[in-house]
Structures are given as C-alpha cells and as structure tokens.
PDB file of the backbone (N, CA, C, O) and the ligand in Angstrom, with CONECT records:
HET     ZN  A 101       1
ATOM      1  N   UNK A   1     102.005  54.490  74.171  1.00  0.00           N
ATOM      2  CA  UNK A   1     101.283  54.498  75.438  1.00  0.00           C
ATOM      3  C   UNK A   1     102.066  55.298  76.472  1.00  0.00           C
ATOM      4  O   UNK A   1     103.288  55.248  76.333  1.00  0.00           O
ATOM      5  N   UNK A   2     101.539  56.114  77.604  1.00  0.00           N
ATOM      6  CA  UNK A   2     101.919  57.044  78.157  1.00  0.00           C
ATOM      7  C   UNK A   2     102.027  56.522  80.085  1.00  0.00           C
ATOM      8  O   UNK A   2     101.004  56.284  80.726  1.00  0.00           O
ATOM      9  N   UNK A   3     102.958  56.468  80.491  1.00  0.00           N
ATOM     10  CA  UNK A   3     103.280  55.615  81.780  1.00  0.00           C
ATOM     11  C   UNK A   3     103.581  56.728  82.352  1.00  0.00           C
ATOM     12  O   UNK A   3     104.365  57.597  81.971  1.00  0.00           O
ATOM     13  N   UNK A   4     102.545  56.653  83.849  1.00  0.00           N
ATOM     14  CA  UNK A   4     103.088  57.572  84.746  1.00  0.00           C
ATOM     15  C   UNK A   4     103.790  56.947  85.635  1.00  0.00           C
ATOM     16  O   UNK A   4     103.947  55.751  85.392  1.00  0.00           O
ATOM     17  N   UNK A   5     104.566  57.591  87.178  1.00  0.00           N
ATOM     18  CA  UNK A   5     105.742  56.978  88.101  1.00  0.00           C
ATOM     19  C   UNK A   5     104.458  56.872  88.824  1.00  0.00           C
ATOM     20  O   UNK A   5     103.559  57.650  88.505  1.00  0.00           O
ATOM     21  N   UNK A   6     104.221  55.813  89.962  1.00  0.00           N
ATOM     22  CA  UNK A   6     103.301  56.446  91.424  1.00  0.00           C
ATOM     23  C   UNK A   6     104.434  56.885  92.268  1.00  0.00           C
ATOM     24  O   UNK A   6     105.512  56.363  92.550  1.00  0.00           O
ATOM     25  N   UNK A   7     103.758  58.217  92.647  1.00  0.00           N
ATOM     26  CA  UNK A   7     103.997  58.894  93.832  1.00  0.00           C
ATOM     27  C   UNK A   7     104.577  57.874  95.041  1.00  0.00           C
ATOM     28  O   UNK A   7     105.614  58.242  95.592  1.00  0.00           O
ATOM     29  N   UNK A   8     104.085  56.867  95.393  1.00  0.00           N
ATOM     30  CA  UNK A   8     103.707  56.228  96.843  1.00  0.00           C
ATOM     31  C   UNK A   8     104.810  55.140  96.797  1.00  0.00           C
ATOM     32  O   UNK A   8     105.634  54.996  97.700  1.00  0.00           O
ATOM     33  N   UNK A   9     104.754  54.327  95.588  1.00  0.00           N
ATOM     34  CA  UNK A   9     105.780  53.156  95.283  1.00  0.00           C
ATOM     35  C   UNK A   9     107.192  53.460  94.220  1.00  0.00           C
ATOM     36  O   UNK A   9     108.339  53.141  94.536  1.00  0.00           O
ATOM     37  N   UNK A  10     106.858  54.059  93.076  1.00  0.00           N
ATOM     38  CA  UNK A  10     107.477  54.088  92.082  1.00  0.00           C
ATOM     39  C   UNK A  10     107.160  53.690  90.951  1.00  0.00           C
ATOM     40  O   UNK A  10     107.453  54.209  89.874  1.00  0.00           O
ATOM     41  N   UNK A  11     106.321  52.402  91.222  1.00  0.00           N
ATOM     42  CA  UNK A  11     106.123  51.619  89.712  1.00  0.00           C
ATOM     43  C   UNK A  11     105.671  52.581  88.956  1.00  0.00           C
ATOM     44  O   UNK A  11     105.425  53.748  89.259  1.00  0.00           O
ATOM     45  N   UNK A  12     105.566  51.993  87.879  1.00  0.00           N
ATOM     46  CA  UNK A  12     105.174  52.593  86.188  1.00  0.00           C
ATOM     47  C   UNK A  12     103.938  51.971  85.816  1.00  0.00           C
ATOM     48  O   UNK A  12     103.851  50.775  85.536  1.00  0.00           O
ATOM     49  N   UNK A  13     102.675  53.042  85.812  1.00  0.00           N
ATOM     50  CA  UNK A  13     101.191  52.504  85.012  1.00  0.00           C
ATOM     51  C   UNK A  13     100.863  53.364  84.277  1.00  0.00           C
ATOM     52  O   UNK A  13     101.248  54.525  84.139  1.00  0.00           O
ATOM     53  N   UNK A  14      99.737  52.455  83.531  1.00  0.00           N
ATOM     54  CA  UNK A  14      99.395  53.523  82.196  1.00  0.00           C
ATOM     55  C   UNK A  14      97.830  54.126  83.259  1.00  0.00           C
ATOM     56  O   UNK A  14      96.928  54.770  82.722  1.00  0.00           O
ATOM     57  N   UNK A  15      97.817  53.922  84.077  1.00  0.00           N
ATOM     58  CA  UNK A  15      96.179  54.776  84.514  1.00  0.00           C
ATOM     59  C   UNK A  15      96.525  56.470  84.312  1.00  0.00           C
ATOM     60  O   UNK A  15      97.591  57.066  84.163  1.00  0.00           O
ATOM     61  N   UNK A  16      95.516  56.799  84.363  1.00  0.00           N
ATOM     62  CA  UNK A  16      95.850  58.333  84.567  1.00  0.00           C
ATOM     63  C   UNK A  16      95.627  58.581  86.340  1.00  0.00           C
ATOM     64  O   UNK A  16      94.896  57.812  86.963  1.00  0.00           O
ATOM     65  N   UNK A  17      96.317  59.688  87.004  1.00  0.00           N
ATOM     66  CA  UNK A  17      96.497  59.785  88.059  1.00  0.00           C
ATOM     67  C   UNK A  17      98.086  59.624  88.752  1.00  0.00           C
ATOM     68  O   UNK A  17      99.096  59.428  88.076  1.00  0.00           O
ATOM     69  N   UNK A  18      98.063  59.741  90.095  1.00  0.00           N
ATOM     70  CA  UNK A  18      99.683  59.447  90.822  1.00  0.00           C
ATOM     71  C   UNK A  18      99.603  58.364  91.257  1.00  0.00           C
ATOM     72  O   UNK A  18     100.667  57.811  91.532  1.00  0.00           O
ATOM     73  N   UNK A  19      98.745  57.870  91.415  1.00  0.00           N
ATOM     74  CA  UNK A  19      98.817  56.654  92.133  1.00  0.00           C
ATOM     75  C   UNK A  19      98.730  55.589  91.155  1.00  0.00           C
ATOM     76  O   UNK A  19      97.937  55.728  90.223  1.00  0.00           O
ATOM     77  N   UNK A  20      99.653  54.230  91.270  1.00  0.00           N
ATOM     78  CA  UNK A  20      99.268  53.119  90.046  1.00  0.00           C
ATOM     79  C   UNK A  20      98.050  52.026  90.699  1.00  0.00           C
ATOM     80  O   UNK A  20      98.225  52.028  91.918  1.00  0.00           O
ATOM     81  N   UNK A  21      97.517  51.601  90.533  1.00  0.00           N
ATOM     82  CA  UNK A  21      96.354  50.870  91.238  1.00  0.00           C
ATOM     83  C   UNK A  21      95.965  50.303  92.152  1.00  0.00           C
ATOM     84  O   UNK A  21      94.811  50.207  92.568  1.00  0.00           O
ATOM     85  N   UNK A  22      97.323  49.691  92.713  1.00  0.00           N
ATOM     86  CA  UNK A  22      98.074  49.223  93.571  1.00  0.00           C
ATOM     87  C   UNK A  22      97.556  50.092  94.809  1.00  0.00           C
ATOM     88  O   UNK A  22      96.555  50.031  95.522  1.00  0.00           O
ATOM     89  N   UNK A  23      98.388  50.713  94.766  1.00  0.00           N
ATOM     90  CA  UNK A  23      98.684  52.444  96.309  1.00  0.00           C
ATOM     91  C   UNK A  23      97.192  53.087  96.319  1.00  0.00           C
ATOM     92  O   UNK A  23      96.718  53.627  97.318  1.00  0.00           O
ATOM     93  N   UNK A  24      96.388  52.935  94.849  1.00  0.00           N
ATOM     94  CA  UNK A  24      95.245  53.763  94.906  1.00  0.00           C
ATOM     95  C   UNK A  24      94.229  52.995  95.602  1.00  0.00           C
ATOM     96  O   UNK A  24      93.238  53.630  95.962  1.00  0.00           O
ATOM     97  N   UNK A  25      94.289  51.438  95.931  1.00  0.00           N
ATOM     98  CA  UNK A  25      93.253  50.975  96.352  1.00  0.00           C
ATOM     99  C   UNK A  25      93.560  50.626  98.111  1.00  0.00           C
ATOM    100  O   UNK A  25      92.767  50.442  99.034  1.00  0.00           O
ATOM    101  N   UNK A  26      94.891  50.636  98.073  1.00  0.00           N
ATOM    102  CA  UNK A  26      95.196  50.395  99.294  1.00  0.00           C
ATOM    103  C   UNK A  26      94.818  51.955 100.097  1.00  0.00           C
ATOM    104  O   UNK A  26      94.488  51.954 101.283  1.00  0.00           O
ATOM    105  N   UNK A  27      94.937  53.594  99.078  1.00  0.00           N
ATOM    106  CA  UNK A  27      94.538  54.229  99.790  1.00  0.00           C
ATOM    107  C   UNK A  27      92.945  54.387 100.433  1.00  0.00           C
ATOM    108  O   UNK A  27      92.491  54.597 101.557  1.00  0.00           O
ATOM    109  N   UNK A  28      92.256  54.120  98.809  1.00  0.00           N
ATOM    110  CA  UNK A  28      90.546  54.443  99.154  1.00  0.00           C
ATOM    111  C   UNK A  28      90.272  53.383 100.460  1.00  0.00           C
ATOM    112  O   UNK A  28      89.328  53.595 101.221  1.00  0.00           O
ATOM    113  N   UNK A  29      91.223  52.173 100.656  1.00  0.00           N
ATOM    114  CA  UNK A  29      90.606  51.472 101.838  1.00  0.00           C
ATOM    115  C   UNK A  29      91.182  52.238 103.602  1.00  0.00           C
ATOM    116  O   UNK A  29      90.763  52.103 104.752  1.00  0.00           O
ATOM    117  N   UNK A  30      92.002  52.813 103.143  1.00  0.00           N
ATOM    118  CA  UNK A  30      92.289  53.789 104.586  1.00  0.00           C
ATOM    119  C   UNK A  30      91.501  55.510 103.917  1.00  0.00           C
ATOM    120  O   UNK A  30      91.025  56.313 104.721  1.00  0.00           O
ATOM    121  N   UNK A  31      91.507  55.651 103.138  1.00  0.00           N
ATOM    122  CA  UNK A  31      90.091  57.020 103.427  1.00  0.00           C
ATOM    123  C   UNK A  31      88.869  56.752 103.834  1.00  0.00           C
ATOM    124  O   UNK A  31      88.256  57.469 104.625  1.00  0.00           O
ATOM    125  N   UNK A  32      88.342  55.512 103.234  1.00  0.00           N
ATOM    126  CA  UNK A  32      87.253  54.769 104.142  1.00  0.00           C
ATOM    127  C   UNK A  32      87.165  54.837 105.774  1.00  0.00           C
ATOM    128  O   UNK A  32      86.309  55.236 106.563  1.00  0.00           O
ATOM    129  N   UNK A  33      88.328  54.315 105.885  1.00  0.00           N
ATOM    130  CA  UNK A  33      88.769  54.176 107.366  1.00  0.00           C
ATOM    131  C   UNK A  33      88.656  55.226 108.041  1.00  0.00           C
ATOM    132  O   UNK A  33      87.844  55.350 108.958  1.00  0.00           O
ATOM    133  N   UNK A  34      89.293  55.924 107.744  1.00  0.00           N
ATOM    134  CA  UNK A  34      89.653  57.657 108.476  1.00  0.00           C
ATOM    135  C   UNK A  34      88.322  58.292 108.310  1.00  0.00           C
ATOM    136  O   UNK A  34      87.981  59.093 109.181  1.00  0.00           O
ATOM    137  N   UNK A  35      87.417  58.019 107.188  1.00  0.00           N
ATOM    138  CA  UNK A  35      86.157  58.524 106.889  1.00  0.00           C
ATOM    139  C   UNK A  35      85.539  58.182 107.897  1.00  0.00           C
ATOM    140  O   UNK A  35      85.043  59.051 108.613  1.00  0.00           O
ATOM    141  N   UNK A  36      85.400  56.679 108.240  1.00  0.00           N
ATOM    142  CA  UNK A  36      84.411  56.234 109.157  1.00  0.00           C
ATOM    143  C   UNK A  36      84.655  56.852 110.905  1.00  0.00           C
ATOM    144  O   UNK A  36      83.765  57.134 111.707  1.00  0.00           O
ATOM    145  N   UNK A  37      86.193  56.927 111.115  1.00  0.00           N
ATOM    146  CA  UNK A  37      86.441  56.751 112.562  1.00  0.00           C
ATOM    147  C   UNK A  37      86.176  58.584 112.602  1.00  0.00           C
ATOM    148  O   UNK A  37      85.795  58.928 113.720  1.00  0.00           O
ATOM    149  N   UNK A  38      86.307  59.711 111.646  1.00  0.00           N
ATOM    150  CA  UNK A  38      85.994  61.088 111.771  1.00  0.00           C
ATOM    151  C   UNK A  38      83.904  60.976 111.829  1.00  0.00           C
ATOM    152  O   UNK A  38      83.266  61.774 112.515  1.00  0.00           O
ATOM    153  N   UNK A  39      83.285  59.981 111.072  1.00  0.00           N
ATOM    154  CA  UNK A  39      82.158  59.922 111.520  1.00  0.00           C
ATOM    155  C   UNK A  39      81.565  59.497 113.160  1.00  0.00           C
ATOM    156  O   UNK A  39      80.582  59.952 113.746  1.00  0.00           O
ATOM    157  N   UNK A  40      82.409  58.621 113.548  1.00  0.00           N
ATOM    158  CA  UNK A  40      82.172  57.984 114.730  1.00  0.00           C
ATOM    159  C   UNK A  40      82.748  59.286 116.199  1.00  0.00           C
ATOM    160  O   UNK A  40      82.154  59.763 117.166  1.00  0.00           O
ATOM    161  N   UNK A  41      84.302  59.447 115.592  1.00  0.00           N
ATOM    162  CA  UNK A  41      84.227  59.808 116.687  1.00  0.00           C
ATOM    163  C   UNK A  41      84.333  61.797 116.921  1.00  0.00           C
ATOM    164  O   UNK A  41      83.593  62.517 116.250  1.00  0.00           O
ATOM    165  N   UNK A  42      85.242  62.337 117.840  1.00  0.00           N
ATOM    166  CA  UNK A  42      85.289  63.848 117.453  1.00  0.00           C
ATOM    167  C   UNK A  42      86.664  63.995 117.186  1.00  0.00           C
ATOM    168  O   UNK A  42      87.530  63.170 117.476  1.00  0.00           O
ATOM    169  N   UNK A  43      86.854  65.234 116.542  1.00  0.00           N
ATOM    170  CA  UNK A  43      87.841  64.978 115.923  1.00  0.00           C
ATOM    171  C   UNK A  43      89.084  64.905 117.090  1.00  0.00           C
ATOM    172  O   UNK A  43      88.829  65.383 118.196  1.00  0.00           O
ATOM    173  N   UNK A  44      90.638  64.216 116.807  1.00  0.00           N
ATOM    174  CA  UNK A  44      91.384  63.468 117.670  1.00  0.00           C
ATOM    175  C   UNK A  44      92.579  65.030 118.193  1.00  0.00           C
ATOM    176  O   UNK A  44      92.603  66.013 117.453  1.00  0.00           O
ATOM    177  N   UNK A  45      93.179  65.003 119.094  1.00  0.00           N
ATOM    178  CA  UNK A  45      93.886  66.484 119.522  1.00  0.00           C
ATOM    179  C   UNK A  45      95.550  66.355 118.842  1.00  0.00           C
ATOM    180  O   UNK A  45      96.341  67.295 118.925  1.00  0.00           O
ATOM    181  N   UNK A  46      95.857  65.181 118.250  1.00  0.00           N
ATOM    182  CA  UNK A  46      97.119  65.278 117.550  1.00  0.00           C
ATOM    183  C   UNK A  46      96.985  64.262 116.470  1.00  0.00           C
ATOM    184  O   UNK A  46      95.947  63.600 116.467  1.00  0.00           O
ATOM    185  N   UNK A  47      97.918  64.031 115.516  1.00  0.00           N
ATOM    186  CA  UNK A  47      98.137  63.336 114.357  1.00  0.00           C
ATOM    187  C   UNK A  47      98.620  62.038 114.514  1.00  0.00           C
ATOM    188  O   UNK A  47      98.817  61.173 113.660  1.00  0.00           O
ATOM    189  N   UNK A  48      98.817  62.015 115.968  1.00  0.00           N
ATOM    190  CA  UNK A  48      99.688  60.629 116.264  1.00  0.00           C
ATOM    191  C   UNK A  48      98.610  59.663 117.307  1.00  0.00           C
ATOM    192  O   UNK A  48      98.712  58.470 117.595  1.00  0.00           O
ATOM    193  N   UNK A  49      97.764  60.479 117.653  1.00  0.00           N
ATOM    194  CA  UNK A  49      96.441  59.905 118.172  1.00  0.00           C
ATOM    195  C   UNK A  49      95.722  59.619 117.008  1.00  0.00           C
ATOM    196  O   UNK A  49      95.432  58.438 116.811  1.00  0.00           O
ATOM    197  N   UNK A  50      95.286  60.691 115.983  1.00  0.00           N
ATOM    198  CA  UNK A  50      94.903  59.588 114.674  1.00  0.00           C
ATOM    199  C   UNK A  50      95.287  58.627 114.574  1.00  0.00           C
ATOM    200  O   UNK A  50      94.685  57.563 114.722  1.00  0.00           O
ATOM    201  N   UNK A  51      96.576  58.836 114.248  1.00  0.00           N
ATOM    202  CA  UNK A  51      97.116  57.436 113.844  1.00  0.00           C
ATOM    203  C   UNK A  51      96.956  56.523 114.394  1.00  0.00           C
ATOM    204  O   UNK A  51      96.664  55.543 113.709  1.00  0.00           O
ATOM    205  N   UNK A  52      97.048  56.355 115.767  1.00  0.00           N
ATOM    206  CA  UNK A  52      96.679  55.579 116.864  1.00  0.00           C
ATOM    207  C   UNK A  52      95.798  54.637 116.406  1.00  0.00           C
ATOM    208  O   UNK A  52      96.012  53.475 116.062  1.00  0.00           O
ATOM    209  N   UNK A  53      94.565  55.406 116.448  1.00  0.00           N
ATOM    210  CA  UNK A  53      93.237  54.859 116.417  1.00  0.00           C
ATOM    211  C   UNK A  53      92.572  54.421 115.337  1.00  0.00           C
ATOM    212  O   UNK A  53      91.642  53.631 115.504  1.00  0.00           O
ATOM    213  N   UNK A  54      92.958  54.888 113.939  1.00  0.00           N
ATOM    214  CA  UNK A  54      93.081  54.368 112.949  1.00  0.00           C
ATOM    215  C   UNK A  54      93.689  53.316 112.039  1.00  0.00           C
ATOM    216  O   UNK A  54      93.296  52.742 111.023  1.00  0.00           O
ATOM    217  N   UNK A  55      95.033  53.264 112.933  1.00  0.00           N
ATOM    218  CA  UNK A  55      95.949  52.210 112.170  1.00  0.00           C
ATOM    219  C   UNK A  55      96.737  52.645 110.737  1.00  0.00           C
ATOM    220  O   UNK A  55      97.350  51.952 109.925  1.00  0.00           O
ATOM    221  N   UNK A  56      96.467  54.031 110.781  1.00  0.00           N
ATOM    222  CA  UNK A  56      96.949  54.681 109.367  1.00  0.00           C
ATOM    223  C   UNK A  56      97.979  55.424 109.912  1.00  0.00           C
ATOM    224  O   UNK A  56      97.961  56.092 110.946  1.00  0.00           O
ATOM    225  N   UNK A  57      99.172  55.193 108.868  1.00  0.00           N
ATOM    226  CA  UNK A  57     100.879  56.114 109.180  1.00  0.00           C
ATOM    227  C   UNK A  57     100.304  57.861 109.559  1.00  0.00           C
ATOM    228  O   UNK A  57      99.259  58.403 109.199  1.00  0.00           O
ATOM    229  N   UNK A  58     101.111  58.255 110.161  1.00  0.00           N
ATOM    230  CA  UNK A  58     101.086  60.042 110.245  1.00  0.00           C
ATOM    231  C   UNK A  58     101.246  60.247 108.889  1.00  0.00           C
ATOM    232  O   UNK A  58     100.288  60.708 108.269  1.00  0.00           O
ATOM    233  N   UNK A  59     102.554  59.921 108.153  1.00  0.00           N
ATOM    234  CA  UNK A  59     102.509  59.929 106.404  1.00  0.00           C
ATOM    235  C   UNK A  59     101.518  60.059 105.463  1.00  0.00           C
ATOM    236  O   UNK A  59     101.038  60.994 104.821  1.00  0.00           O
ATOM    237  N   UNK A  60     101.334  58.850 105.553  1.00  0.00           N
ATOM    238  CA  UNK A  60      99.748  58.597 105.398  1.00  0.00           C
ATOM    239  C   UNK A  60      98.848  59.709 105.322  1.00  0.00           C
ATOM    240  O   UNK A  60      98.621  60.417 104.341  1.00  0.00           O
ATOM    241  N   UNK A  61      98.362  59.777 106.480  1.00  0.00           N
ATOM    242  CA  UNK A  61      97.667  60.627 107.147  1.00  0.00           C
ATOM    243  C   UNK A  61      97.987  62.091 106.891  1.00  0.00           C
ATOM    244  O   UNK A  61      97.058  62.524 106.210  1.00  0.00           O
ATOM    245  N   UNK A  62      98.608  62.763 107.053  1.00  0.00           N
ATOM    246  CA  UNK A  62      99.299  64.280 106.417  1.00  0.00           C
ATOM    247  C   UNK A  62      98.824  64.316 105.078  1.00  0.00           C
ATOM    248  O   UNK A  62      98.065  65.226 104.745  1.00  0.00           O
ATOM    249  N   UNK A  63      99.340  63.029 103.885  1.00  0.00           N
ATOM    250  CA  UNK A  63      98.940  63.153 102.740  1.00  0.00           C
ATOM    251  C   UNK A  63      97.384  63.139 102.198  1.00  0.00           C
ATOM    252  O   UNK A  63      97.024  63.495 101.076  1.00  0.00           O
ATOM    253  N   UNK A  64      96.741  62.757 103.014  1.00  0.00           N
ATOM    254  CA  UNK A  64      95.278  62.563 102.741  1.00  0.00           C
ATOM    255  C   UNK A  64      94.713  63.827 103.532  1.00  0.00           C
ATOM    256  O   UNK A  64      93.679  64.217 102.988  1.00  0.00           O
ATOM    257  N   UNK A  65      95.070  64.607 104.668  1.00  0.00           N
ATOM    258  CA  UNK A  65      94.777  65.855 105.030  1.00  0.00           C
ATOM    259  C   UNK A  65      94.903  66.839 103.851  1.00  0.00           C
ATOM    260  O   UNK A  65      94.033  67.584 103.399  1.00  0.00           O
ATOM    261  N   UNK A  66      96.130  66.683 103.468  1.00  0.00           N
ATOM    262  CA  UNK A  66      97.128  67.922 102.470  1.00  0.00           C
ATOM    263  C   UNK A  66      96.406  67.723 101.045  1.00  0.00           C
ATOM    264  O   UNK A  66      96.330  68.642 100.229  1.00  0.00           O
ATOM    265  N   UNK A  67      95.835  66.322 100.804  1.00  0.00           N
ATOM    266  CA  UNK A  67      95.027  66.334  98.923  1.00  0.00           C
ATOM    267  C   UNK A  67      94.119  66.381  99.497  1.00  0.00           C
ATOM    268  O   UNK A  67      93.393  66.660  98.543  1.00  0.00           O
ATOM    269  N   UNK A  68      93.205  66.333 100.630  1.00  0.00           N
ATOM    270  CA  UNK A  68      91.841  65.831 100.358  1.00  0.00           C
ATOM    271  C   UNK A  68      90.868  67.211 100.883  1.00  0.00           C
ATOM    272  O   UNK A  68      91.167  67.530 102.034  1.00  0.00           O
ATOM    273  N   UNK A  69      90.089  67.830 100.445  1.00  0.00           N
ATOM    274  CA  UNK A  69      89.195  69.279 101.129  1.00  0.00           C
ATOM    275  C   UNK A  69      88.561  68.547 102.147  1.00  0.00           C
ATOM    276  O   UNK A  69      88.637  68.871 103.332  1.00  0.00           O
ATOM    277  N   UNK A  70      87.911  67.527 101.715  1.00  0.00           N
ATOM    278  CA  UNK A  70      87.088  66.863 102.942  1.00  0.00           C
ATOM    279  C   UNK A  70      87.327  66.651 104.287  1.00  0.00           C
ATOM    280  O   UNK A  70      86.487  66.591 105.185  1.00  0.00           O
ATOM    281  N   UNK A  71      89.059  66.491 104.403  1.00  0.00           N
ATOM    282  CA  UNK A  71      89.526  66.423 105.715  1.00  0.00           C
ATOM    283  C   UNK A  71      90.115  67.537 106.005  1.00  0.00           C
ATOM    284  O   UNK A  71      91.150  67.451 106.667  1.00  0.00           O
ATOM    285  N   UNK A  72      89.531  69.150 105.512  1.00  0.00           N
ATOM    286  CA  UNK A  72      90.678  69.882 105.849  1.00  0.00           C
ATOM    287  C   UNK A  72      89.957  70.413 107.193  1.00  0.00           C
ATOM    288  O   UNK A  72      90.721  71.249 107.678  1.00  0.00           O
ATOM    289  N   UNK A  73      89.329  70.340 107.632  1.00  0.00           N
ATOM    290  CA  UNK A  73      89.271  70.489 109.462  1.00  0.00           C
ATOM    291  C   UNK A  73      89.833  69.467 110.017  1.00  0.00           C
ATOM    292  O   UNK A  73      89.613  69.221 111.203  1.00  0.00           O
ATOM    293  N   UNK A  74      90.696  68.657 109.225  1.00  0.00           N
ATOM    294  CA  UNK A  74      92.124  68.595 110.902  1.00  0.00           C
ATOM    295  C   UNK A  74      93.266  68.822 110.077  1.00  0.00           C
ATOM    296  O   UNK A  74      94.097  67.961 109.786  1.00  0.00           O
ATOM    297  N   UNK A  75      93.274  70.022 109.709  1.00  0.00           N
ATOM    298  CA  UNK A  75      94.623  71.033 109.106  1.00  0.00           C
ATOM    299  C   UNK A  75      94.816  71.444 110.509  1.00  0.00           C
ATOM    300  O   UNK A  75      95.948  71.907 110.643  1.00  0.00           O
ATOM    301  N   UNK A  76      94.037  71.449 111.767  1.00  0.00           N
ATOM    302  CA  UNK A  76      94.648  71.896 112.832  1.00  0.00           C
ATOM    303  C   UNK A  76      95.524  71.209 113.478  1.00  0.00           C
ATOM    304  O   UNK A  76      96.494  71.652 114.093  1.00  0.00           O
ATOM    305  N   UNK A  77      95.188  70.073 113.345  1.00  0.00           N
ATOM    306  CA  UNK A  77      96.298  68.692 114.113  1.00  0.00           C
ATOM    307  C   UNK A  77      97.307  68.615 113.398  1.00  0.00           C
ATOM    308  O   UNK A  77      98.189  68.094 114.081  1.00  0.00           O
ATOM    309  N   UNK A  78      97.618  68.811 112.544  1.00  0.00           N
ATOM    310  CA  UNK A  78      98.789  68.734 111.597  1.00  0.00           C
ATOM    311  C   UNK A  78      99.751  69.293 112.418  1.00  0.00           C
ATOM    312  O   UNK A  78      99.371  70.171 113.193  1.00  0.00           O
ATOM    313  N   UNK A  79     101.145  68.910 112.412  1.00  0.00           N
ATOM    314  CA  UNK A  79     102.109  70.174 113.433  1.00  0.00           C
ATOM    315  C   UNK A  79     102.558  70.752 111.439  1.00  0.00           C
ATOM    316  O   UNK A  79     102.705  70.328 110.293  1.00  0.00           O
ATOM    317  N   UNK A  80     102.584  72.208 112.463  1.00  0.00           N
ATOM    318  CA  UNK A  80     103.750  72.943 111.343  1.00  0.00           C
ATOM    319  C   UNK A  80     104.772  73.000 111.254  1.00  0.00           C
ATOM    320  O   UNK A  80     105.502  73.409 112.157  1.00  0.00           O
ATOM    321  N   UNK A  81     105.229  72.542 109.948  1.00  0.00           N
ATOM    322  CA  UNK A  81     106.437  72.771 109.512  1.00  0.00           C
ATOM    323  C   UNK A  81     107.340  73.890 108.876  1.00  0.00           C
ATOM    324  O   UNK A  81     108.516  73.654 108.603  1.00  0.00           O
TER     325      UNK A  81
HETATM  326 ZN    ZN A 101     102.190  52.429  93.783  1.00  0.00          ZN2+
END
C-alpha cells in the first residue's frame, strides 16, 4: 500500500492527493467559506482584510489563491514576493 505525507500536517494516508482527510475537509469547509463571502461581497483591497472577514489564515488563504483557478482574480491582493 502506497502512503502519501500531507502537505498541511504531515501525517501519512493512503488517499490519493496532498492532503490526508483530515486538512482536506477542514479545507473544503473554508473554500466554502471564502466561496460564499467572494459571492456576497466585492472583492476585499488586501489579504489581511480577507482574512479578516473570513476567519481564514493569510496562509491559508495564499494557498487556496495559488491551487485554485477559481480564485485567481484576487492574484491581485496577494503582495509579491
Ligand atoms: Zn493533514
């Protein structure tokens, strides 16, 4: 049987993916989140006002900008590194 690391924690699962089930459900419940508050509101002028208003880390938040196409209109709020 073939065990991947997660990305997010470390542990060791056999799912396929980076995330072990754990990190993956705790994420889909903050993409939900971020889904809903980008439906509700316009989009926010920094990453730390997301965060704000969401309750989701900048971390967080960067990482779900950086994998996800769906959120890539706030690739602008992102600061560059
Ligand atoms: Zn994990």
């Amino acid at each position: 049987m073939e065990f991947n690391k997660c990305s997010q924690c470390g542990t060791f699962f056999s799912n396929p993916g980076k995330l072990c089930p754990n990190c993956a459900t705790k994420d889909t419940v903050k993409i939900q989140k971020l889904e809903n508050y980008l439906e509700n509101y316009s989009t926010p002028n920094s990453l730390e006002e997301l965060s704000y208003n969401t309750g989701i880390s900048p971390k967080d938040l960067n990482r779900y900008i950086n994998n996800n196409n769906k959120f890539s209109n706030l690739n602008t709020i992102i600061p560059n590194l």
